[in-house]
N, CA, C and O atoms as a MOPAC input file, in Angstrom:
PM7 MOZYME 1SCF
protein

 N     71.02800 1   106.34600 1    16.91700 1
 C     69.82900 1   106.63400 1    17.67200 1
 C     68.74400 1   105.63100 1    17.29600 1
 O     68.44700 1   105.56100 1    16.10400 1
 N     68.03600 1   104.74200 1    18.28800 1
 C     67.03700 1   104.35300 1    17.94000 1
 C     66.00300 1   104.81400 1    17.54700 1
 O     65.52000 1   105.61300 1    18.35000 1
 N     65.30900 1   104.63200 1    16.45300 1
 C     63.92200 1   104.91100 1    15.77500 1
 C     62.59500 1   104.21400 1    16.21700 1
 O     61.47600 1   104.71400 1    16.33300 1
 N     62.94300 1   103.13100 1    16.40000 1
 C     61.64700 1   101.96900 1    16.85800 1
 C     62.05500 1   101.40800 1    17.59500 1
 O     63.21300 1   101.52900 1    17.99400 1
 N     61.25400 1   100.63500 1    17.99900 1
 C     60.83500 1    99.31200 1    19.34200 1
 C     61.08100 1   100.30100 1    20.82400 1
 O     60.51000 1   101.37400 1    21.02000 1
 N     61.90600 1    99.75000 1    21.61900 1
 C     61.74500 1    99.89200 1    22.75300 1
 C     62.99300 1   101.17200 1    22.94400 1
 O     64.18300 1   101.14400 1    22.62900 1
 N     62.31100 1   102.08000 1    23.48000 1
 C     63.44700 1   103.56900 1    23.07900 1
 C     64.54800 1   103.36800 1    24.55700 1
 O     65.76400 1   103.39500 1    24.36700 1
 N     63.95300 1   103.15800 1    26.08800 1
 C     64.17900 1   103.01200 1    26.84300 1
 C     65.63300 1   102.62600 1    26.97000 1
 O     65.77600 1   101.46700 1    26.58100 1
 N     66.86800 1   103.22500 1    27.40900 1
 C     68.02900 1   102.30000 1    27.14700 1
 C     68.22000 1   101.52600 1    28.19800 1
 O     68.96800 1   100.54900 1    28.17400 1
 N     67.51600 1   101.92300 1    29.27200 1
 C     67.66600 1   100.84500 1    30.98200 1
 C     67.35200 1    99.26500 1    30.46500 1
 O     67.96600 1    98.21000 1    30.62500 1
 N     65.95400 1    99.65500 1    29.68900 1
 C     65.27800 1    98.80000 1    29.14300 1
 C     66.24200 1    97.63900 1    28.65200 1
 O     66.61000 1    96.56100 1    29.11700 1
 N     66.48300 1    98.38000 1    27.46900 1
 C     67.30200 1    97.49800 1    26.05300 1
 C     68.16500 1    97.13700 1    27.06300 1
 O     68.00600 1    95.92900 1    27.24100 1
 N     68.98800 1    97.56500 1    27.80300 1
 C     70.34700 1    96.86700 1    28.63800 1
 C     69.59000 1    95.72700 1    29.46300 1
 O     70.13800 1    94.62700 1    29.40500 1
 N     68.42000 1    95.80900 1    30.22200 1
 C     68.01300 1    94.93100 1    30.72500 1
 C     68.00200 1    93.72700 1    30.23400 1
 O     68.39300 1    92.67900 1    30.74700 1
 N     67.33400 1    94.01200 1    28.77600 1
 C     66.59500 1    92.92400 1    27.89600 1
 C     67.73500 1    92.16000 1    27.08400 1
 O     67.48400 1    91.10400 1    26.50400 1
 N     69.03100 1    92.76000 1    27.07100 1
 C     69.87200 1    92.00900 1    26.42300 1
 C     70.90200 1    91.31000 1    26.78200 1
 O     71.79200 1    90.77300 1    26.12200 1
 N     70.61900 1    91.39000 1    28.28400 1
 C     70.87000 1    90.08400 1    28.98100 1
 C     70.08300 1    89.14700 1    29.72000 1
 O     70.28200 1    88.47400 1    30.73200 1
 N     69.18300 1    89.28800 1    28.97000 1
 C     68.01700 1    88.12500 1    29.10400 1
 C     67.92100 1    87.17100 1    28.32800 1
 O     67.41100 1    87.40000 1    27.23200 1
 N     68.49000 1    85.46900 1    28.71900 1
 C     68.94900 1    84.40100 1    28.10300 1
 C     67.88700 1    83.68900 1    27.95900 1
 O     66.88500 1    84.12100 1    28.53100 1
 N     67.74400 1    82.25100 1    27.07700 1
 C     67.17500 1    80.88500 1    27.08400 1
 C     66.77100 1    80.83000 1    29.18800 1
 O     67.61000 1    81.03000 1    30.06600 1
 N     65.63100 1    80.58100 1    29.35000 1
 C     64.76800 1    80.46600 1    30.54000 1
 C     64.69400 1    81.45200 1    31.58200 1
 O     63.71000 1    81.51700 1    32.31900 1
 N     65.87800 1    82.38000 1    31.70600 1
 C     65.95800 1    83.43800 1    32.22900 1
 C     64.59700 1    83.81400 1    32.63200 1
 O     63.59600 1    83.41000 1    32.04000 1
 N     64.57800 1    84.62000 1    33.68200 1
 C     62.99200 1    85.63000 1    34.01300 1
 C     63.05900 1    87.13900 1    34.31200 1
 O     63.96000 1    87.75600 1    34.88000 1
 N     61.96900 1    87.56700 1    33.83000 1
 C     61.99800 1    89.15100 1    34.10800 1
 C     60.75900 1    89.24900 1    34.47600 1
 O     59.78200 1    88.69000 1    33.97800 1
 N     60.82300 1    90.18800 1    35.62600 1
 C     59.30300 1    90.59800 1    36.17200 1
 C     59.16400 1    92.20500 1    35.45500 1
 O     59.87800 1    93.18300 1    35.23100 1
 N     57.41800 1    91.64700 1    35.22900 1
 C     57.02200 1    93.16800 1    35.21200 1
 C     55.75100 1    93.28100 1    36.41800 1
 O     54.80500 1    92.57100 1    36.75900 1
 N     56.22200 1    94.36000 1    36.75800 1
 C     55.32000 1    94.83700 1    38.18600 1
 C     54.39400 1    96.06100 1    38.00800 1
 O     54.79000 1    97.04800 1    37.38700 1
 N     53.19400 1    95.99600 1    38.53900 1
 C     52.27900 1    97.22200 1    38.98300 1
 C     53.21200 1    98.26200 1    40.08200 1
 O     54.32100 1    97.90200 1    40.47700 1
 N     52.71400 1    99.31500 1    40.41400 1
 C     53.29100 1   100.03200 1    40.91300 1
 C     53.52000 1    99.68700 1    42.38900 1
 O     54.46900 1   100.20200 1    42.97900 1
 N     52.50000 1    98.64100 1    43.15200 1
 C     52.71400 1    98.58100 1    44.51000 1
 C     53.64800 1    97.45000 1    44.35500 1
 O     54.29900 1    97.45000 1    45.40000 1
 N     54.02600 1    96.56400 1    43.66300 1
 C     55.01300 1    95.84200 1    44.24300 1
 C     56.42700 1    96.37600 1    44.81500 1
 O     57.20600 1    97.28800 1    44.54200 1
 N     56.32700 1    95.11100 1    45.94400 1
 C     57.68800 1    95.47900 1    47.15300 1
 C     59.25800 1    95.75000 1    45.79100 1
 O     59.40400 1    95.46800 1    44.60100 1
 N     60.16800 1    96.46000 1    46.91000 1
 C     61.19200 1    96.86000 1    45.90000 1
 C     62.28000 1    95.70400 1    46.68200 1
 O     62.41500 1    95.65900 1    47.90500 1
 N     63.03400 1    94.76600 1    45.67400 1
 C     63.64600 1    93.81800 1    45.79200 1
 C     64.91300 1    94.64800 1    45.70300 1
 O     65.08400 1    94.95800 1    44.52400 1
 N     66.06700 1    95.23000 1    46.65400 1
 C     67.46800 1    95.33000 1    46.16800 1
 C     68.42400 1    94.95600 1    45.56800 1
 O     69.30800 1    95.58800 1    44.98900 1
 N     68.19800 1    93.55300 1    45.74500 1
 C     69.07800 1    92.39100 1    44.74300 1
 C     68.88800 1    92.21600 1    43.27600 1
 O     69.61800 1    91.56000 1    42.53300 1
 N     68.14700 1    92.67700 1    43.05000 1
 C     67.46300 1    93.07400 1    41.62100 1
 C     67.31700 1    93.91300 1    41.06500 1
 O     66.60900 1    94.81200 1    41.51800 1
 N     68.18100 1    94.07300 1    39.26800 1
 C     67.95700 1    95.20700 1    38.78500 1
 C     66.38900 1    95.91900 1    38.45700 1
 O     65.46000 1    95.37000 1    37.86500 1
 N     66.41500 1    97.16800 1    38.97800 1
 C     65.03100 1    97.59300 1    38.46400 1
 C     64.87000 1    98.71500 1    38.01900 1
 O     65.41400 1    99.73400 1    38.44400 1
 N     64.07700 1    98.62800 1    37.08600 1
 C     63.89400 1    99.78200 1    35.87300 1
 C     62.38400 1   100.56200 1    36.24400 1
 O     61.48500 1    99.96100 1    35.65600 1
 N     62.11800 1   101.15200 1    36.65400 1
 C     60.97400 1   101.91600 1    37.07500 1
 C     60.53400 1   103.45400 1    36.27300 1
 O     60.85700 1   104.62300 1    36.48000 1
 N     59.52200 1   102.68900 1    35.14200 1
 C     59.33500 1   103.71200 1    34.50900 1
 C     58.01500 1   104.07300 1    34.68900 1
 O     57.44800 1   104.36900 1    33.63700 1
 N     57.24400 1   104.15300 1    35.85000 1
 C     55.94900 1   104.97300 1    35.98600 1
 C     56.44900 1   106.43200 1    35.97200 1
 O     57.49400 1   107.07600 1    36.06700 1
 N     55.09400 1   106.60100 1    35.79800 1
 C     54.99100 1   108.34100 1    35.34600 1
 C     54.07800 1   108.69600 1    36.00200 1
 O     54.57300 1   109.41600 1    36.86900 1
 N     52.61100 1   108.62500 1    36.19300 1
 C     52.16400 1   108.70300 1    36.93600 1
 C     50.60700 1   107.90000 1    37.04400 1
 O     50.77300 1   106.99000 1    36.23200 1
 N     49.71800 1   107.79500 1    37.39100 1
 C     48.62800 1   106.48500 1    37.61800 1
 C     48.43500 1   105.94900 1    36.07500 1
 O     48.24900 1   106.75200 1    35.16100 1
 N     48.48600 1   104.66700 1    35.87800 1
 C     48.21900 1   104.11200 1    34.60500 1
 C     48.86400 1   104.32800 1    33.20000 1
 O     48.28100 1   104.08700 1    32.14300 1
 N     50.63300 1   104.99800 1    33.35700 1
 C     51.15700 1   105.28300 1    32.38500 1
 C     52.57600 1   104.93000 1    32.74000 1
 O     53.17000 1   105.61400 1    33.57300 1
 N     53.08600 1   104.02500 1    32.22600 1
 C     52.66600 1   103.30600 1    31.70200 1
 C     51.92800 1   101.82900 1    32.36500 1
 O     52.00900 1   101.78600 1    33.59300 1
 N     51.26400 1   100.69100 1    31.74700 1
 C     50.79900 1   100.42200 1    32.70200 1
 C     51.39000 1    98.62100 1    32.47700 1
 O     52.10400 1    98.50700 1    31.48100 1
 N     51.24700 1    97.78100 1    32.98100 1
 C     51.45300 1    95.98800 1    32.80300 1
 C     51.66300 1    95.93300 1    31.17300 1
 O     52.65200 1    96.18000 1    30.48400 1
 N     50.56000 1    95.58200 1    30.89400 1
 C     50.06600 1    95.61900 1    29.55500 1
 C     50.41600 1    96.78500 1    28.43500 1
 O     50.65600 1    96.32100 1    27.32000 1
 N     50.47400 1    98.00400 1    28.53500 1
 C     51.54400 1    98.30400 1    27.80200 1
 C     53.25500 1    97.84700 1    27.29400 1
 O     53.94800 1    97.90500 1    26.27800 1
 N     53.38100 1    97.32500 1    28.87700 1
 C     55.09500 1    96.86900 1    28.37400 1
 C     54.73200 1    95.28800 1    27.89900 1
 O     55.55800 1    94.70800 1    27.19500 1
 N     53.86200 1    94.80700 1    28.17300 1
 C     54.02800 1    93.34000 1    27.46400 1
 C     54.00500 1    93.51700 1    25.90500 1
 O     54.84000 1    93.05800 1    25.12600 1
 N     52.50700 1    94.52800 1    25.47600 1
 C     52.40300 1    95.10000 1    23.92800 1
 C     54.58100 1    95.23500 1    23.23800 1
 O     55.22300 1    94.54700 1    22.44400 1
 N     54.91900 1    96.35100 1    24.02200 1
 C     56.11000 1    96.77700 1    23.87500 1
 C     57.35000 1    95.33100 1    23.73100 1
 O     58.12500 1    95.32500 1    22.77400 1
 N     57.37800 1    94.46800 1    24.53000 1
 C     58.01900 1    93.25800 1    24.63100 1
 C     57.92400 1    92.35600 1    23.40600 1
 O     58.85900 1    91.61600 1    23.10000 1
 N     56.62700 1    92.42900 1    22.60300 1
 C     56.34900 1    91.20700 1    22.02900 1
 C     57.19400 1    91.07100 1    21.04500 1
 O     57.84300 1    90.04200 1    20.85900 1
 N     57.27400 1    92.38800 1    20.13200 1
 C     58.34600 1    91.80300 1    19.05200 1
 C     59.30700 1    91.19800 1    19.16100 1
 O     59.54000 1    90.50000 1    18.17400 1
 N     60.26200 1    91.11600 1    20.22200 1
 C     61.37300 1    91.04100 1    20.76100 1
 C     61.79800 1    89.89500 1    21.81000 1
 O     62.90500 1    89.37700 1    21.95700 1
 N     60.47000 1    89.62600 1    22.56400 1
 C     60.62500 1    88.71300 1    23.07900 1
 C     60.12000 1    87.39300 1    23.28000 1
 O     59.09600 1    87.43800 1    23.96100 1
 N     60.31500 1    86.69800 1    23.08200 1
 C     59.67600 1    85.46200 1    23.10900 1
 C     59.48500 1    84.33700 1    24.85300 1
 O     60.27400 1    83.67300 1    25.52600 1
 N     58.02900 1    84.66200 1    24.94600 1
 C     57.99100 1    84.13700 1    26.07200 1
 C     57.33600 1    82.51600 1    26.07300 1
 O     56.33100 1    81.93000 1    25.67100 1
 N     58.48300 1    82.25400 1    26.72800 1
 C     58.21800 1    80.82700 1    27.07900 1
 C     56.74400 1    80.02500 1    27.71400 1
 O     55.80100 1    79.39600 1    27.23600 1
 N     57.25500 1    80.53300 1    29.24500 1
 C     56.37600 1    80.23900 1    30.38000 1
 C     56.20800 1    81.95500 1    30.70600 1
 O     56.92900 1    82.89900 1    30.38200 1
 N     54.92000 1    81.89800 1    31.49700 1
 C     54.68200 1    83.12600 1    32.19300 1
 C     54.38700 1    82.57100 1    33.95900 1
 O     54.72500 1    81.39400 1    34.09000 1
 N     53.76300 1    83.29500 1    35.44400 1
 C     53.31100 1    83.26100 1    35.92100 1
 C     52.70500 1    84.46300 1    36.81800 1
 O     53.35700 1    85.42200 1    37.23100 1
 N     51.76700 1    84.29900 1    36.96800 1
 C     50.61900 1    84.97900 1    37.73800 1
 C     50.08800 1    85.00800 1    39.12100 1
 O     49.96500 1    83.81600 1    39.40200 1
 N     49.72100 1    85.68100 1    40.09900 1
 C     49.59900 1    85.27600 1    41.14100 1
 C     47.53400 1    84.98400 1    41.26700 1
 O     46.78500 1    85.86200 1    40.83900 1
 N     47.11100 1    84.00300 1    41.73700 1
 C     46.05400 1    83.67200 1    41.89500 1
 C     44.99700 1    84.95700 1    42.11800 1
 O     43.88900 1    85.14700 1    41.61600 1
 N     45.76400 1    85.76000 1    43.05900 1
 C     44.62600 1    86.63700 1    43.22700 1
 C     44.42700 1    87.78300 1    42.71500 1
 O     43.79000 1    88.77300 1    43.07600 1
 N     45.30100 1    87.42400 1    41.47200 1
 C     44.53700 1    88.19100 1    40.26300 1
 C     43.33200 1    87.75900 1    39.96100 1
 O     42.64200 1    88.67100 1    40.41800 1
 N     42.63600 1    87.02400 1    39.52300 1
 C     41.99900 1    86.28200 1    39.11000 1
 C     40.77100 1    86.93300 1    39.81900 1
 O     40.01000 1    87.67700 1    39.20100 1
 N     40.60900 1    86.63400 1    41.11300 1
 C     39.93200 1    86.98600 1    42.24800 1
 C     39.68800 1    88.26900 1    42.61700 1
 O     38.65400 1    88.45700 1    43.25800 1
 N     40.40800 1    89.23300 1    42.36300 1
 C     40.17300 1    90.69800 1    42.20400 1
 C     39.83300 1    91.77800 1    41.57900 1
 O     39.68800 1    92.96000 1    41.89400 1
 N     39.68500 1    90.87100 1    40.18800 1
 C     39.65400 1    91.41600 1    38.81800 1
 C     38.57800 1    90.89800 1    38.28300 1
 O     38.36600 1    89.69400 1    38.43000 1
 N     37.41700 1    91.95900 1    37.33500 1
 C     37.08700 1    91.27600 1    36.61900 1
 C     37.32700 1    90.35000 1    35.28300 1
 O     38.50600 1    90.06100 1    35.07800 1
 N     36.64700 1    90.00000 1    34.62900 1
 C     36.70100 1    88.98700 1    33.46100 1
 C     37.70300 1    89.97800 1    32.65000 1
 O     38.92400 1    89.97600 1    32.48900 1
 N     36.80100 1    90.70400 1    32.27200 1
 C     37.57600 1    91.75000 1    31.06000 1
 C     38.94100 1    91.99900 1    31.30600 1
 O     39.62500 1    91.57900 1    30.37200 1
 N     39.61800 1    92.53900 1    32.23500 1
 C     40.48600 1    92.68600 1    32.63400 1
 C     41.20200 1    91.47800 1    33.18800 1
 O     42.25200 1    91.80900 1    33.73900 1
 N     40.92600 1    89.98500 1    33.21900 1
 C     41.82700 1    88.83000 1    33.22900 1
 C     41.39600 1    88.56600 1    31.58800 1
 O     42.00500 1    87.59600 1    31.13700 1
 N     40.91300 1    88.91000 1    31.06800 1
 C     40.91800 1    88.39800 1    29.88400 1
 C     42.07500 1    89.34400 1    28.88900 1
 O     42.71800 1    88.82800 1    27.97600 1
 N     42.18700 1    90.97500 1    29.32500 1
 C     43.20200 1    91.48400 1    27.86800 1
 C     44.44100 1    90.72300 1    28.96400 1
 O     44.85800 1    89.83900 1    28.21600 1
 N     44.93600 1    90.63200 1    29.78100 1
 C     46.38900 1    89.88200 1    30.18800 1
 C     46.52200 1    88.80200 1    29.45600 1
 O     47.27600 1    88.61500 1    28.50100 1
 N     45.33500 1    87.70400 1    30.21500 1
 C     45.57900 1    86.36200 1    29.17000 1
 C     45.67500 1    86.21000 1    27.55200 1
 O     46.15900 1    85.22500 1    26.99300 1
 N     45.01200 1    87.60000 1    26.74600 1
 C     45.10200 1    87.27900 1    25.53900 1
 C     47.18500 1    87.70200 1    25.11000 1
 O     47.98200 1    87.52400 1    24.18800 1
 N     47.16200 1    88.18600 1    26.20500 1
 C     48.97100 1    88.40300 1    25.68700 1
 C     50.00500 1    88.21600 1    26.11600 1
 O     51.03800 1    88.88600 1    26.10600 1
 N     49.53900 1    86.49000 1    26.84800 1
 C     50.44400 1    85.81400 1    27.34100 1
 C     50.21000 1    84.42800 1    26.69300 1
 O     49.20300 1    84.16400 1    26.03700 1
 N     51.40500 1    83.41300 1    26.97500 1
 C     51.30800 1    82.02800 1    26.69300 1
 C     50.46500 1    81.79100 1    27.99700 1
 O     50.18600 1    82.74100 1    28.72900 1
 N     50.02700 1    80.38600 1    28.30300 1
 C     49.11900 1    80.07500 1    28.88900 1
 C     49.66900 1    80.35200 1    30.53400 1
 O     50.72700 1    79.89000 1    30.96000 1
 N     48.96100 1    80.98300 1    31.14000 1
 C     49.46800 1    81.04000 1    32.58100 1
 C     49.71900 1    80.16500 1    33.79100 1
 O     49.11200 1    79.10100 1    33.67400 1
 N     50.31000 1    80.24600 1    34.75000 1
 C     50.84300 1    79.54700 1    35.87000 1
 C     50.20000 1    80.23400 1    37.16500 1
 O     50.79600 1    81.10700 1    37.79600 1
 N     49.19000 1    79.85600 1    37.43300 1
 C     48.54800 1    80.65700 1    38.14800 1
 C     48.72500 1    80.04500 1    39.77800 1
 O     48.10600 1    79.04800 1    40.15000 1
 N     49.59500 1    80.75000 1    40.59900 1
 C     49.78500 1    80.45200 1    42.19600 1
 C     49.50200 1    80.98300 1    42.64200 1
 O     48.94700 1    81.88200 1    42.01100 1
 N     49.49400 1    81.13300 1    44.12100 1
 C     49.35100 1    81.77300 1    45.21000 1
 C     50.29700 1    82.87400 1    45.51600 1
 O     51.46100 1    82.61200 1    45.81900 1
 N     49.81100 1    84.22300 1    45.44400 1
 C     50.79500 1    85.17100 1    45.64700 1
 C     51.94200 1    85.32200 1    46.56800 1
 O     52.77900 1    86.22500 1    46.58900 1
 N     51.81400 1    84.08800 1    47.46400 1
 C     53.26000 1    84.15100 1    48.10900 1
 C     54.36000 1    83.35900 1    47.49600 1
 O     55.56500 1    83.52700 1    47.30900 1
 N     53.52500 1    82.47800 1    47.26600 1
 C     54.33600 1    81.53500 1    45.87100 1
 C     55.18300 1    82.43700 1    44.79900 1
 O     56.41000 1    82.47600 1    44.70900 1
 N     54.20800 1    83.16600 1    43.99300 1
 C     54.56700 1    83.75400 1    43.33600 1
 C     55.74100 1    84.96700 1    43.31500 1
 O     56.26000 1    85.30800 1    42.25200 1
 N     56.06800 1    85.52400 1    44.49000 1
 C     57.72000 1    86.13000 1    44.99500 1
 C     58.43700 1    85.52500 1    45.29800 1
 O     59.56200 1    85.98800 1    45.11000 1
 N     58.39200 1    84.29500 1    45.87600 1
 C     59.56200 1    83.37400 1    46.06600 1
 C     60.05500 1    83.25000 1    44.57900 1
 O     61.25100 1    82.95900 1    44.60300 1
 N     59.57400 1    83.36400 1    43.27100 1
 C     59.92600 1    83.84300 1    42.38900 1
 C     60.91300 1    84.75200 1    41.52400 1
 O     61.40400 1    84.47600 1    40.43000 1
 N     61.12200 1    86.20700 1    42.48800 1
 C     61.25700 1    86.92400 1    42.13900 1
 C     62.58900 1    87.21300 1    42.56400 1
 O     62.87400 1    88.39400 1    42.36400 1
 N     63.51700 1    86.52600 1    43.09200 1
 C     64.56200 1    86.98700 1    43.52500 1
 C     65.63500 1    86.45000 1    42.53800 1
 O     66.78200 1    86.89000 1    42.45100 1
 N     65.09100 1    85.41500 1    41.78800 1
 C     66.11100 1    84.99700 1    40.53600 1
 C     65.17400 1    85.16500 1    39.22300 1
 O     64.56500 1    84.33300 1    38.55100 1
 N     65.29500 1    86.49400 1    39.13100 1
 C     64.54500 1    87.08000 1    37.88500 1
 C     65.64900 1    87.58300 1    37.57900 1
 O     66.41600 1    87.65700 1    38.53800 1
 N     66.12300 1    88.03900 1    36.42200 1
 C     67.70600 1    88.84400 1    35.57700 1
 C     67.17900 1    90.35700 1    36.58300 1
 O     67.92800 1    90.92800 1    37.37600 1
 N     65.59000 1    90.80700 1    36.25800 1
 C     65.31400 1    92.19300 1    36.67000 1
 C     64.24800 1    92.01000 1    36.79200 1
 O     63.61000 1    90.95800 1    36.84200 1
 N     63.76600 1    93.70800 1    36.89000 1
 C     62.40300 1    94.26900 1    36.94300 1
 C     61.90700 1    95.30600 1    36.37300 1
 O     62.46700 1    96.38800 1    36.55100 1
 N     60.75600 1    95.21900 1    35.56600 1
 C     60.18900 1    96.51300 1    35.22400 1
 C     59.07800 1    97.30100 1    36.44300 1
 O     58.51000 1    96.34900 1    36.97800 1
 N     58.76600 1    98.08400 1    36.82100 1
 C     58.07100 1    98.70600 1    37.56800 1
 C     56.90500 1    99.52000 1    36.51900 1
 O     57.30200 1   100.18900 1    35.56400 1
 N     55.80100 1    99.40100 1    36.76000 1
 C     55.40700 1   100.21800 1    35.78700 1
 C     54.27400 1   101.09700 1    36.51100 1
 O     54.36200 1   100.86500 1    37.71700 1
 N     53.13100 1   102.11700 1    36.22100 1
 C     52.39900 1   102.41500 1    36.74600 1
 C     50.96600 1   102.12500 1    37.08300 1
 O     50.03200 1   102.83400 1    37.45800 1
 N     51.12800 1   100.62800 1    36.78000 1
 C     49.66300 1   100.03800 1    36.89700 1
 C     49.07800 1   100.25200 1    37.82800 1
 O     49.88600 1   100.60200 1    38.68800 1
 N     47.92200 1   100.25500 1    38.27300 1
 C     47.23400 1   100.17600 1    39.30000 1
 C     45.87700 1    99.12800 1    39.98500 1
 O     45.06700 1    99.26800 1    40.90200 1
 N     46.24700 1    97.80200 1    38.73300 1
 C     44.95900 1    96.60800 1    38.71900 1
 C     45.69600 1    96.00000 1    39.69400 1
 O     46.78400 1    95.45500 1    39.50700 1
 N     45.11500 1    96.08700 1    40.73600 1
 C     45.22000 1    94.80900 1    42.26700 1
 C     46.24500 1    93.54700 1    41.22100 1
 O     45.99100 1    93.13200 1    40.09000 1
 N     47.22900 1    93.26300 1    41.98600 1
 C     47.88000 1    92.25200 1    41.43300 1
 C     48.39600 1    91.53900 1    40.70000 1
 O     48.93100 1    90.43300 1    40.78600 1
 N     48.07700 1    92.73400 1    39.40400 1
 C     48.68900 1    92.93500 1    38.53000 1
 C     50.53000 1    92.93400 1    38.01500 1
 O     51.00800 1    93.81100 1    37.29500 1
 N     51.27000 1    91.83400 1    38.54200 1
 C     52.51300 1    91.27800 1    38.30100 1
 C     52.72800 1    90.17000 1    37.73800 1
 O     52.31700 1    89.22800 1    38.41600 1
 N     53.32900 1    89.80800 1    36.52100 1
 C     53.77300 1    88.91300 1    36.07600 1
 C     55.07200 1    88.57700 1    35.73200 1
 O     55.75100 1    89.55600 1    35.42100 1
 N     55.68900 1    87.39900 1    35.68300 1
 C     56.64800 1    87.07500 1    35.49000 1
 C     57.07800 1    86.07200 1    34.24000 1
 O     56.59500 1    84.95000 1    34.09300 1
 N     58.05000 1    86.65800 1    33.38000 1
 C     57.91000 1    85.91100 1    31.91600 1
 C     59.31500 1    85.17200 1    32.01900 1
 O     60.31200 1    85.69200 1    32.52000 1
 N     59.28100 1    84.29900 1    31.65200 1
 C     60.53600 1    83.24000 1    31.31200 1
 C     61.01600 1    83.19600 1    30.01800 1
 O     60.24800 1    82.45400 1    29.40600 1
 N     61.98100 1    83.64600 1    29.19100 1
 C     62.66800 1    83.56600 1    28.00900 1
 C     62.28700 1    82.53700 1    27.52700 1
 O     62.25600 1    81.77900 1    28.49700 1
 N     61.89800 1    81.86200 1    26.47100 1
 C     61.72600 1    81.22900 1    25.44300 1
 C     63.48800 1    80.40500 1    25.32100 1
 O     63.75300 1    79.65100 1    24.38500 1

């Protein structure tokens, strides 16, 4: 039985086939649902869990390379709230949100979570 890190077993199965450059999205709750892609959807209900909780949850474990972001985060959000993302990411890749799903179809998976910050999706690349 696991004691620590990430209890989730969808999770851990996800994450342990996640290679050198590989990508995994983690999503707010409105992102579109991709079929071709495994997805792990652990909202519960508004803001639990939320983006930023599973990145906290990720860090020991994972080492992120590259990240990317869609621009209109930036634009929808205030400071404070582009600022706790950026403090817990490597430096971002910031595109245009259509850009940014053409992305998403060669990701290993997906987390779904219950965020609710406008545009709030990122995508991390394995180390």
């Amino acid at each position: 039985m696991l004691r620590t890190g990430i209890l989730n077993p969808h999770i851990n199965s996800l994450l342990s086939r996640v290679r050198h450059t590989n990508t995994l999205v983690i999503a707010d709750r409105g992102f579109p649902y991709w079929p071709m892609i495994e997805t792990v959807d652990i909202s519960l209900v508004d803001n639990i869990p939320t983006v930023t909780d599973v990145l906290l949850a990720l860090r020991p474990n994972f080492i992120v390379g590259k990240c990317w972001m869609a621009r209109e985060f930036q634009e929808m959000n205030d400071a404070a709230t582009v600022a706790r993302f950026t403090s817990l990411l490597p430096p971002i890749g910031w595109e245009p949100h259509i850009d940014f799903k053409k992305r998403v179809p060669h990701a290993i998976g997906l987390i779904r979570t219950a965020e609710t910050i406008q545009y709030a999706n990122v995508i991390l690349e394995s180390a």
